[in-house]
C-alpha positions as CSV (number, residue, x, y, z in Angstrom):
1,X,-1.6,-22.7,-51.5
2,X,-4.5,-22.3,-53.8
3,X,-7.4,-20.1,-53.0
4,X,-10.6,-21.1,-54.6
5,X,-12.6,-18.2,-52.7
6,X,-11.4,-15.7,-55.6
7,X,-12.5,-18.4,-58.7
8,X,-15.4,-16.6,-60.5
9,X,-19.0,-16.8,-58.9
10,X,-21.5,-18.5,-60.9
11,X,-25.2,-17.0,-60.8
12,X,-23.0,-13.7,-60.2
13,X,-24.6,-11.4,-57.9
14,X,-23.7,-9.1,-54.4
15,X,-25.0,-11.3,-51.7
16,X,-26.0,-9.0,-48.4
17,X,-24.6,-11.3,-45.9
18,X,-22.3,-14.1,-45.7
19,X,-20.4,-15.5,-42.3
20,X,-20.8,-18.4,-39.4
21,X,-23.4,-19.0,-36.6
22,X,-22.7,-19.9,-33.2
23,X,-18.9,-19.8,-32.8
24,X,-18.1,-20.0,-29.0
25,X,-15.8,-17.1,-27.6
26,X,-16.2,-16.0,-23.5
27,X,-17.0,-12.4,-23.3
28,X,-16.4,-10.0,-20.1
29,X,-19.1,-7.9,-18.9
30,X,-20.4,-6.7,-15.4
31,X,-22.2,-7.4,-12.4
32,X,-24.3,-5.2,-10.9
33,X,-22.5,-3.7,-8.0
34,X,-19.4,-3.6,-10.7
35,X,-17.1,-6.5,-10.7
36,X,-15.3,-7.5,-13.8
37,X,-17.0,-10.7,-14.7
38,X,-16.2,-13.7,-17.6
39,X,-18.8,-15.5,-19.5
40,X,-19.8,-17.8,-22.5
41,X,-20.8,-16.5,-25.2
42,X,-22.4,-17.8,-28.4
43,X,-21.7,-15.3,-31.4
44,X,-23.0,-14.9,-35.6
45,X,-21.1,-12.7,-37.5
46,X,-21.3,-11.5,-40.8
47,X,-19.8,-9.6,-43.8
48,X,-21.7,-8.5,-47.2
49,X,-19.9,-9.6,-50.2
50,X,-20.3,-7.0,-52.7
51,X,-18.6,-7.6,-55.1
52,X,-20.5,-10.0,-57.3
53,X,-17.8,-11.8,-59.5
54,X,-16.0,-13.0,-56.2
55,X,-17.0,-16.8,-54.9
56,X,-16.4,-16.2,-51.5
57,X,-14.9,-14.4,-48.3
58,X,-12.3,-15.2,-46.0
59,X,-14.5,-16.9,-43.3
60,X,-11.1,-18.4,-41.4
61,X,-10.0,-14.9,-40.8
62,X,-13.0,-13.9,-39.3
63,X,-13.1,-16.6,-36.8
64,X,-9.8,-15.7,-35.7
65,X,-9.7,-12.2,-35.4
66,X,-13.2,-13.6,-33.0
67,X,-11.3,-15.5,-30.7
68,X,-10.2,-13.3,-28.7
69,X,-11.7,-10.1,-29.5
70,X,-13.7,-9.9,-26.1
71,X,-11.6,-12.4,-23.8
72,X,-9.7,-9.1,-22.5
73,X,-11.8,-6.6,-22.6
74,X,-15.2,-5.9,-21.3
75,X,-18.3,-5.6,-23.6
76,X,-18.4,-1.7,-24.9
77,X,-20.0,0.1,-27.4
78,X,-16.2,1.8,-28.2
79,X,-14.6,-2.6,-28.3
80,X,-17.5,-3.5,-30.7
81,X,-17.0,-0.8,-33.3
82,X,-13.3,-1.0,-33.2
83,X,-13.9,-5.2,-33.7
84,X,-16.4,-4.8,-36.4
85,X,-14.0,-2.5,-38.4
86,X,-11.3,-4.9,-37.9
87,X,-13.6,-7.7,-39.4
88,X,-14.3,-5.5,-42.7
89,X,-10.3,-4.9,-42.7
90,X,-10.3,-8.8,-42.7
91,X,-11.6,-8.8,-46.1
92,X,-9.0,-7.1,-47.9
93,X,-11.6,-4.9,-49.7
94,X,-14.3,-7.4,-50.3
95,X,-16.3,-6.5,-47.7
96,X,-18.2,-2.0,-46.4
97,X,-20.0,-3.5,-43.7
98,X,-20.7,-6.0,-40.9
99,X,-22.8,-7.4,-38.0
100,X,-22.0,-9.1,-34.8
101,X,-25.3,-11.2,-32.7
102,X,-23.4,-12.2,-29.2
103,X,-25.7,-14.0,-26.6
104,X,-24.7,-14.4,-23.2
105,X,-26.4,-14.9,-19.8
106,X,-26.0,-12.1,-17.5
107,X,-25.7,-13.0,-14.0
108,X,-26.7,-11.0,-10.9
109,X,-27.0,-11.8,-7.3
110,X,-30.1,-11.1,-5.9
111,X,-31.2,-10.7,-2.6
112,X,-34.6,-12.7,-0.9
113,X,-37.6,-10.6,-0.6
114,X,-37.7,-11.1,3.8
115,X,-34.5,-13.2,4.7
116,X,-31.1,-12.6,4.7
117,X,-30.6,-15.0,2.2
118,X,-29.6,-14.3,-1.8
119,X,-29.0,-16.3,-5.2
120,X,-27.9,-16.0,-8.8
121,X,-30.3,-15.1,-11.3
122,X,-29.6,-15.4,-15.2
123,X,-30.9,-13.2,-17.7
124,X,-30.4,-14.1,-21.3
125,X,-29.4,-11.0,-23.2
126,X,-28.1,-10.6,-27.2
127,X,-26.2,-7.9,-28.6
128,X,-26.0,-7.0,-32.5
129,X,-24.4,-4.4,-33.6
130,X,-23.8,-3.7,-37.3
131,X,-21.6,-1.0,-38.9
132,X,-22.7,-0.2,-42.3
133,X,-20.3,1.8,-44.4
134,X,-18.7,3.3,-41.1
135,X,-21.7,4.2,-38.8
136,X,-22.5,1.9,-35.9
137,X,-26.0,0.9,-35.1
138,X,-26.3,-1.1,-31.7
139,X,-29.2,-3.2,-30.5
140,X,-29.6,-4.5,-26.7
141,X,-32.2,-8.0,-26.7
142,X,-32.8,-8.7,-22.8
143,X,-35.5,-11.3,-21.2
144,X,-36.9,-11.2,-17.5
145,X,-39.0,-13.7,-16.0
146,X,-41.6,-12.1,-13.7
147,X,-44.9,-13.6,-12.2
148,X,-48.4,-12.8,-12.9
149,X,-51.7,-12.7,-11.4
150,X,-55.2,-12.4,-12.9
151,X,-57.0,-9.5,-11.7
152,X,-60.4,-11.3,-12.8
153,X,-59.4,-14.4,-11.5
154,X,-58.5,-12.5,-8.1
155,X,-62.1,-10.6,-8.4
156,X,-63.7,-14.0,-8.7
157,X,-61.9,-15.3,-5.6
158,X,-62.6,-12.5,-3.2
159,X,-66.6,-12.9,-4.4
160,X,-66.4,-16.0,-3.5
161,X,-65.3,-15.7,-0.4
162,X,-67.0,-12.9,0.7
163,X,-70.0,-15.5,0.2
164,X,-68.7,-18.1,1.8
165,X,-68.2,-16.0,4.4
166,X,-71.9,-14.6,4.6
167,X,-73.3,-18.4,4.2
168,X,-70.9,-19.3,7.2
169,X,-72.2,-16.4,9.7
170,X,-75.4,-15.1,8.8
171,X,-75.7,-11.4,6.7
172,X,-77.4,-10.2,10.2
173,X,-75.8,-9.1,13.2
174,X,-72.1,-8.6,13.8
175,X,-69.1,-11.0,14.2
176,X,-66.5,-10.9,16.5
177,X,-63.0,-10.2,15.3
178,X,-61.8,-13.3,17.3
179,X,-64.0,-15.3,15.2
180,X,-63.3,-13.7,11.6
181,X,-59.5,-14.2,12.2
182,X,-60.6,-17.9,13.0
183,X,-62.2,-18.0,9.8
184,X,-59.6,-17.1,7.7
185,X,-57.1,-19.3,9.4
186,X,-59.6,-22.3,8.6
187,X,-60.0,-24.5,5.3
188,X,-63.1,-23.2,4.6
189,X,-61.5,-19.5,4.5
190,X,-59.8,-20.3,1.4
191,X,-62.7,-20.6,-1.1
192,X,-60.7,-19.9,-3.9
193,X,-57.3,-18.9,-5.3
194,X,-56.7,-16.3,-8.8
195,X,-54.9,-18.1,-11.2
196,X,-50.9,-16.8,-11.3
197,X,-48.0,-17.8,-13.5
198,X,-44.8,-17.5,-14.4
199,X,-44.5,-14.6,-17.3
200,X,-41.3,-13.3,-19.8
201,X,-41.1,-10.0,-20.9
202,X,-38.5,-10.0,-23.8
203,X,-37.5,-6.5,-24.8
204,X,-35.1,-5.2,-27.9
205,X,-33.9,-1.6,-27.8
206,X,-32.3,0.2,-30.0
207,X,-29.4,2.0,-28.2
208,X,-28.2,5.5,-28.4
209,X,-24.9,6.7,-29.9
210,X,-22.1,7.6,-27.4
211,X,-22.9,5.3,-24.8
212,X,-19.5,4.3,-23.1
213,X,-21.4,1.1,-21.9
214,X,-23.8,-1.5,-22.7
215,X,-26.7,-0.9,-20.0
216,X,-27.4,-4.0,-19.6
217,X,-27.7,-4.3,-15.5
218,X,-30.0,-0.6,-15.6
219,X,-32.4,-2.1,-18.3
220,X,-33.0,-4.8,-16.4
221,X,-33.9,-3.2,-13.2
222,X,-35.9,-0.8,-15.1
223,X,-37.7,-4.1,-16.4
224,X,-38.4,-5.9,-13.1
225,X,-39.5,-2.4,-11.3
226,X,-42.2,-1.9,-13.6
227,X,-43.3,-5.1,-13.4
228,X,-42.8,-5.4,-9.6
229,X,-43.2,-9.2,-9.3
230,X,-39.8,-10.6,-10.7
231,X,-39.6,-14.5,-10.0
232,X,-37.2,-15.1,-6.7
233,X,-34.2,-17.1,-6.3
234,X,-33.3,-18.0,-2.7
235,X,-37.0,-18.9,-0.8
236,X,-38.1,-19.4,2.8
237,X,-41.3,-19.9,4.2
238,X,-41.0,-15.9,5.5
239,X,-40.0,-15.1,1.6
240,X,-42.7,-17.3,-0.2
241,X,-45.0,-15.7,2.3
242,X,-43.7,-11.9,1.2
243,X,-43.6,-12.9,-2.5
244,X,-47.8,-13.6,-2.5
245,X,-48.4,-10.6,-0.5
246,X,-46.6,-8.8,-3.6
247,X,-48.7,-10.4,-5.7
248,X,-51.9,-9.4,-4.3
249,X,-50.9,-6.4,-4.5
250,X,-49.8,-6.2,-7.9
251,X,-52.3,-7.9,-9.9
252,X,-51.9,-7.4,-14.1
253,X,-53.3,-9.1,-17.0
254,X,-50.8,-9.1,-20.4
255,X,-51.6,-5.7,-21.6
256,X,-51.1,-4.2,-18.2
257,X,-47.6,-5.6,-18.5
258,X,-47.0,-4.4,-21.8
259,X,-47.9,-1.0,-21.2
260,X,-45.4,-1.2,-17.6
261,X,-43.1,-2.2,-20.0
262,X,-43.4,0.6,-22.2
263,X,-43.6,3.5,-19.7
264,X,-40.0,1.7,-18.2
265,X,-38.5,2.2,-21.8
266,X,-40.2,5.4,-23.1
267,X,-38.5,7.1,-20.3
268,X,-34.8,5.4,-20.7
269,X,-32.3,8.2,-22.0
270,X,-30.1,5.0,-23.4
271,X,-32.9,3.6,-25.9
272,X,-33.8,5.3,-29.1
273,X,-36.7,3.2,-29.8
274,X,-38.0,-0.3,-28.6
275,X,-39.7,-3.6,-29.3
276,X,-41.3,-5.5,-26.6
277,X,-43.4,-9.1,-26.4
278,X,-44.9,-9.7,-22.9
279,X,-46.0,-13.7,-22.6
280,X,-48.0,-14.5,-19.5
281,X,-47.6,-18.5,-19.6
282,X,-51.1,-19.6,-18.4
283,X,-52.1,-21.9,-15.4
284,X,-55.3,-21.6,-16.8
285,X,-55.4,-22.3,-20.4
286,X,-53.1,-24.6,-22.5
287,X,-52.7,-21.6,-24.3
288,X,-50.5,-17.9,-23.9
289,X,-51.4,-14.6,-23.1
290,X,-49.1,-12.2,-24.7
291,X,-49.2,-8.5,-26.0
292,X,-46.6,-6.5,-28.3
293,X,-45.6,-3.0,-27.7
294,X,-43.7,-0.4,-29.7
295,X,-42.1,3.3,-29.3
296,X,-39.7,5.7,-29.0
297,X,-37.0,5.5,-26.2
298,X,-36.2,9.4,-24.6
299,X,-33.0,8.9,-27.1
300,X,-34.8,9.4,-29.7
């Protein structure tokens, strides 16, 4: 059968790239306490094309050797490098180096903050790795939803009802504790409320070589420590109740987050250097709060 791919390029040049987007394969990885698990997966990959005289690469063969690259297999450093290689052998010599994106929502049971209840959270992660002329370079793109409180807002509040209070029982004189507990359980005890929202931290390390696993399950808990308020999944009244007493205590505007972030990442022996965007998704203005942070991992 003919095979237009070797005709002669027109415009001859080297292109840096060249491949398909969003090709479905199901990937294994792993859940936090360890259990084998399957997932969906949408993948890019890519090859360069160097040599310029050549029309095109052999796309079909890198969508099969895809297929079931990852099926078997859970998600390593050791499986991607061996896959990528494979997809430059593909090539037959047209191709030194290429790139794998794989996105995939990591799953992991977690339990409520005060009942015995849990659910399933998702985190949306991407891996690329890329091996240029033989040397592997991995990257690890996780997300984590966490909530947010104003710490002005929160200020503003508390003045507020510390004058309400006053205007309700006199700045003379004492006031029994019977009565201030009365108080607070009343309407007019909640003057105010800070502002809060739900917030994203979205974080993109660079890994470090010789890593027998992707740590995707430690990078998130690292994540939702620092922050301290990751949303909830299963919620009763006695959890609702536990989740704004964390709040209160854990008050943070955007930069507060982004340097939480940081400190988490600075301090990670896996990461080599990072990128991170914190977005605090505001009940108070139609608009976002967000702050970008960058450094070197302890990898580095």
């Amino acid at each position: 059968m003919p095979d237009v791919a070797f005709d002669k390029a027109a415009l001859a040049r080297p292109l840096d790239g060249v491949g398909m987007a969003n090709i479905a394969i199901p990937v294994r990885t792993r859940s936090a306490t360890g259990e084998p698990m399957q997932v969906p997966a949408s993948v890019d990959v890519h090859v360069d094309l160097r040599d310029p005289d050549v029309r095109g690469i052999h796309m079909s063969r890198l969508y099969l050797r895809l297929q079931h690259a990852f099926a078997a297999e859970e998600l390593t450093p050791a499986g991607l490098e061996r896959v990528l290689h494979a997809l430059v052998e593909t090539q037959a010599g047209l191709a030194r180096s290429a790139r794998l994106a794989i996105r995939f929502d990591q799953l992991l049971l977690r339990p409520a903050l005060a009942s015995a209840n849990a659910g399933w959270k998702r985190y949306p992660v991407q891996v690329e790795a890329v091996l240029d002329d033989g040397r592997l370079a991995l990257h690890l793109h996780v997300s984590v939803d966490y909530s947010s409180t104003c710490p002005a807002s929160a200020a503003l509040s508390r003045q507020m009802a510390a004058e309400a209070f006053a205007r309700a029982h006199g700045l003379e004189g004492q006031v029994d504790a019977t009565g201030v507990r009365d108080w607070l359980h009343s309407e007019a005890g909640l003057v105010a409320t800070p502002h809060a929202q739900r917030s994203r931290a979205h974080v993109r390390v660079r890994l470090a070589e010789g890593l027998d696993a992707l740590p995707v399950v430690d990078l998130v808990e690292r994540l939702e420590a620092a922050l301290g308020t990751p949303v909830q999944t299963a919620v009763k009244r006695e959890d609702e109740q536990a989740f704004a007493a964390l709040n209160a205590r854990n008050l943070m505007f955007c930069e507060d987050a982004a340097r939480r972030v940081a400190a988490a990442l600075a301090s990670d022996p896996a990461v080599v250097s990072f990128e991170a965007d914190v977005a605090h998704f505001e009940s108070l203005h139609a608009h976002d709060a967000v702050a970008r942070v960058t450094g070197q991992g302890a990898a580095a």
